[in-house]
N, C-alpha and C positions, 0 to 999 in steps of 0.2 A: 504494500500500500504506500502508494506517494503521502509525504507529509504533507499536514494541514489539509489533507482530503478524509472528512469521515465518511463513514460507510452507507449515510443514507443519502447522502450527495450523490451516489458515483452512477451515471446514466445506465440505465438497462437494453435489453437487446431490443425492443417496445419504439424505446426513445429513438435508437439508432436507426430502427425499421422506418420511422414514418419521417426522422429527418431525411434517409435517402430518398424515400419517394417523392418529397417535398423539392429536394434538389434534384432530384430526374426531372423532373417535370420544369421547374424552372428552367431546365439545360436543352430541352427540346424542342425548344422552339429556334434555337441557336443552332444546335446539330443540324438541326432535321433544314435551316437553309444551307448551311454546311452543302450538306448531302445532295438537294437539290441543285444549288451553283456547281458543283462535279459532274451534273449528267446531262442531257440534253432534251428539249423539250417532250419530243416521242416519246420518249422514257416517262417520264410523267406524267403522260399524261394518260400510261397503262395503269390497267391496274393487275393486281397490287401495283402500287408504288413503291419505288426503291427504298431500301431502310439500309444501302450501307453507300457506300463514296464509291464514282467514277473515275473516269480518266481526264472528264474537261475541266477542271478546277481552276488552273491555270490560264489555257485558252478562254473563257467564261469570264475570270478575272480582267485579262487583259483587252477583251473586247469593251465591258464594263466601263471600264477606265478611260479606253479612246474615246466613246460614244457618247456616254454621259459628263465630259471634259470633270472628271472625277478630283483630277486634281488639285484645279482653282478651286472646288465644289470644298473640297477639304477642308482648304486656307483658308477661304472666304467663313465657312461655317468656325474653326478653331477662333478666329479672328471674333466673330459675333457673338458665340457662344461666351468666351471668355473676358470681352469688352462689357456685355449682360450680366455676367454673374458678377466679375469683380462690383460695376455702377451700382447693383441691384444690391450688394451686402454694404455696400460703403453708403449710399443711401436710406437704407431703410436701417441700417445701424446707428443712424443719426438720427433719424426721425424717431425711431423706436425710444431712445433716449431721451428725447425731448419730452415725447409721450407717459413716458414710465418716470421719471424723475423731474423733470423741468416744471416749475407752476408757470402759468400765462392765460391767457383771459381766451376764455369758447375752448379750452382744450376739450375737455370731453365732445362739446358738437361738432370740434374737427375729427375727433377720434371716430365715433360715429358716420360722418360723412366720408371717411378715410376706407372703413371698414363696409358701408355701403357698398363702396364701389364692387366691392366683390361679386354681386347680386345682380347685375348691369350685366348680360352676357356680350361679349366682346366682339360678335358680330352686328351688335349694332353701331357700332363705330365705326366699321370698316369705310362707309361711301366719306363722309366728310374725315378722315386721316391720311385716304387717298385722294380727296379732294387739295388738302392741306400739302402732303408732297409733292402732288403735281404742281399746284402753285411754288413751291421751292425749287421747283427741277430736279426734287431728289429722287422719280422715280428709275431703276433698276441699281439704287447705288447703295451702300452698303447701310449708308446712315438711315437711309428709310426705315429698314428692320432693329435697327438698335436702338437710336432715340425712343422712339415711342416704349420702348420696354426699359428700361434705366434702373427703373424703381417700380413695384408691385406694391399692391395693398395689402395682399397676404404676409409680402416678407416683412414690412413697418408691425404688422399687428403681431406676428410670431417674433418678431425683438425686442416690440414693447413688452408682450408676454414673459421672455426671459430674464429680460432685466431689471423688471418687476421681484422676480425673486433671487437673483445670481449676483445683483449689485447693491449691497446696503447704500441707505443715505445718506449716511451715516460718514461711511469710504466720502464720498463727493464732497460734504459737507466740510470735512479735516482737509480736502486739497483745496477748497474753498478759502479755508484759514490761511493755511500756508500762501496764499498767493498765489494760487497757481488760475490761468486764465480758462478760458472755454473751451480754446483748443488743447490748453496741455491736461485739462482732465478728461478730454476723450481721447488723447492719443496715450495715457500715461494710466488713468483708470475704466473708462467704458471698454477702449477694446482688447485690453486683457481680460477681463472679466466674460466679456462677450466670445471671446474665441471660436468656445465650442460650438454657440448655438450660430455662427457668422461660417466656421467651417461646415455645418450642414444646411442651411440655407446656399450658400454658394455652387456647395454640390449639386442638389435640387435645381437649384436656377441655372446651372451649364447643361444639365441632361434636358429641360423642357425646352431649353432654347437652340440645343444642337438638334432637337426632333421634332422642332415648331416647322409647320407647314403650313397652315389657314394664311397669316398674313405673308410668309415671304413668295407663296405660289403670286401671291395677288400682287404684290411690290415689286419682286426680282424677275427676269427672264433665264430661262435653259443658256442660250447662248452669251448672255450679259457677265452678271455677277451672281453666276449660281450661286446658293449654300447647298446641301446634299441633299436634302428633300426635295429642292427644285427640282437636282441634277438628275435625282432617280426618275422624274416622270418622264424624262425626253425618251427611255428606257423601254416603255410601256407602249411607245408610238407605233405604231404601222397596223397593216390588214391582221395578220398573225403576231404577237409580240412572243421573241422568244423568253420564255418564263426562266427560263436556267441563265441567263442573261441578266434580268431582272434581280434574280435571289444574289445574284454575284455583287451586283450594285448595292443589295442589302447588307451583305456581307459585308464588302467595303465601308460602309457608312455606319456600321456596329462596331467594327472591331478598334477605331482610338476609342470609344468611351468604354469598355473592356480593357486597353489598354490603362488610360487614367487611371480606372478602380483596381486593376494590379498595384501601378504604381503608388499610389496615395490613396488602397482601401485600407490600410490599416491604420493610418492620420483620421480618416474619414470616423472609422469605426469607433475609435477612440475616444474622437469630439462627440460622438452622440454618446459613447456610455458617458464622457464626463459631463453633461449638460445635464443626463438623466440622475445623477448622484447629486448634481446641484439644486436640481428641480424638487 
């Protein structure tokens, strides 16, 4: 027995059974395009359908890649993704603060009005935000898709939410004494405190904005300044689309946020257990 393990801790064969089925299932939607980008459409479209990997994986790939210009599609998305998440946690971590600790007059009916918006489903904006970019000439350019996403009303109300409890006033109120200004107690006490709940916010808001399509199909063109949602539909075009083509495309456009979560899922994992022990 490993130390500081007792015995009514230790996972049973039960736990271990229904975690793998838990994680097959999440992995097979993953495989199983895998599987499909390796074979060719004919193949698929028999049935059974194949349940192991082909020969085109590569060729599939690289068609993928020509066709859908995969590779601006990449840039352009890493670019927006990343420019969204960092505005989105550095904004709504300020605001969130103001919210949760700051006194000023109508907060709560801004608070309220902040957290409305969430209620507003976001296709009714689309005619006048495209009306608004076309009047700037920003449409198929990159700022179209970014501006208007900067800051969310979910991520202001989930910072106000944690710094509610993660941040005494107590902390603010002693750098308050000491002299310290507005910005040096949010860069020196809010987002230390804030870390965890700003590194899982951040995560959230790079994976909805690398897989956002409604507005950038409507703002961006295939041939312009795709992001990878664009890029996958020029994919889908013609009399026949081949579908192992397609999944290739999906493939491509899954696998950096796969990549990220190797990288920095154990940063990731980490901030939500330490946010959940501070909560």
């Amino acid at each position: 027995m490993m130390p500081g393990v007792t015995p009514g801790r230790r996972a049973g064969w039960i736990t271990y059974a229904v975690l793998t089925l838990f994680a097959a299932g999440s992995l097979f939607p993953l495989v199983w395009t895998a599987i499909a980008a390796s074979r060719n459409t004919t193949r698929l479209a028999q049935t059974p359908p194949p349940f192991w990997f082909g020969r085109n994986l590569v060729r599939n790939l690289r068609i993928a890649w020509t066709d859908a210009n995969m590779g601006t599609a990449l840039f352009n998305t890493l670019l927006v993704a990343g420019t969204v998440a960092a505005g989105t946690v550095l904004f709504s971590t300020l605001a969130g603060f103001a919210f949760a600790k700051l006194r000023f007059r109508f907060k709560n009916l801004l608070l309220l009005l902040v957290i409305g918006t969430m209620m507003v489903p976001p296709q009714l904006g689309v005619v006048p935000l495209y009306m608004l970019i076309a009047e700037l000439s920003w449409t198929d350019r990159l700022q179209s898709v970014v501006l208007p996403t900067l800051v969310s009303a979910f991520g202001v109300f989930f910072m106000r939410q944690y710094l509610l409890q993660a941040l005494p006033t107590e902390l603010v109120e002693a750098a308050r004494v000491d002299g310290a200004s507005s910005w040096r107690v949010v860069w020196h006490v809010v987002f230390p405190a804030a870390r965890p709940a700003m590194a899982v916010l951040g995560m959230l808001t790079f994976v909805l904005a690398w897989n956002d399509f409604f507005w950038p199909i409507i703002a961006l063109t295939q041939n312009g300044n795709p992001t990878v949602q664009v890029a996958l539909t020029g994919l889908g075009r013609g009399y026949i689309p081949d579908q192992s083509v397609i999944m290739a495309g999906a493939l491509l456009g899954t696998l950096p946020l796969l990549l990220a979560f190797v990288i920095f899922g154990k940063h990731i994992v980490g901030g939500i257990m330490t946010g959940a022990v501070k909560g």
